[in-house]
Every structure is written in structure tokens, then in C-alpha cells.
N, C-alpha and C positions, 0 to 999 in steps of 0.2 A: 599696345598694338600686338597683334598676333603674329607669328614666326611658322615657316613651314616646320612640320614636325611638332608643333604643338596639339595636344588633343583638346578636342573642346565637344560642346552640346550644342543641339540646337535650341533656339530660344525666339522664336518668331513673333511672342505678346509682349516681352519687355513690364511693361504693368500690372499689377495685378489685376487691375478689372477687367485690363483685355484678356488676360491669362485667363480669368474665370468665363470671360464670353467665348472664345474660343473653342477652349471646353463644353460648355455648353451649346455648341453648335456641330460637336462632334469630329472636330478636327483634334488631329495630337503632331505633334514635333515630326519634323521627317526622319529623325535619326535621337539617339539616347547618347552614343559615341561616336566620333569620330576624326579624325588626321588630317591636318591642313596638310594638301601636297604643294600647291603653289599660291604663291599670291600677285594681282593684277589690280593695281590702282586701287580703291577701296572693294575690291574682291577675291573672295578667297574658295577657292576650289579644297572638296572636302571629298574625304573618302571614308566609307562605313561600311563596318561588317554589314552583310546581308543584304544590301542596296547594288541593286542591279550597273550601277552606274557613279560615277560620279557627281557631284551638284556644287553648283556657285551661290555662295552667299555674301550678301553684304555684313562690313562689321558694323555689329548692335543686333545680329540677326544670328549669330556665335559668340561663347562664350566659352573661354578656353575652363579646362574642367581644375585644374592645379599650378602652380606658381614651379 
């Protein structure tokens, strides 16, 4: 499980074949980096350079970047 203050990525396809349909539909990741700031039940509030705001992701939808 993930910890506030962890950094993770976004990872919204999980599979590879959805990763390539995705792609090919022209969507990409909402974020490259980003800082859990809180967490709520299986939700985690992210915070990323250059993003107007912050966003809630479920986990499996984040992936922390380092151990």
C-alpha cells in the first residue's frame, strides 16, 4: 500500500494491451510525477508539478515510483 509522501506515477491501463489501446486512442497518463498528500479509504489524493490542482486516484490507478 501506499503512504502519504510517497511518489508514484500515474498508471491508468495497468495491461499491456490496454496500455497500447490507450495510446492509440490518444490519451497519455495525467501526470509523469507525483506526491501522495493524503489518503481516504482506497483513495489517494496526488499532487504534481505543473497540474493546476490536485487529483484522486484509486490504488492500481498509482504506482509508487521507488521502494
Amino acid at each position: 500500500m501506499l503512504k502519504v509522501g510517497d511518489l508514484v506515477v500515474h498508471v491508468p491501463y495497468g495491461h499491456e494491451t490496454v496500455h497500447l489501446l490507450y495510446e492509440a486512442l490518444g490519451h497519455s497518463s495525467d501526470f509523469d510525477v507525483g506526491v501522495v498528500l493524503q489518503k481516504k479509504m482506497d483513495f489517494y489524493q496526488v499532487h504534481s508539478p505543473g497540474r493546476h490542482s490536485t487529483g484522486w486516484y484509486q490504488y492500481g490507478e498509482i504506482e509508487k515510483i521507488r521502494e
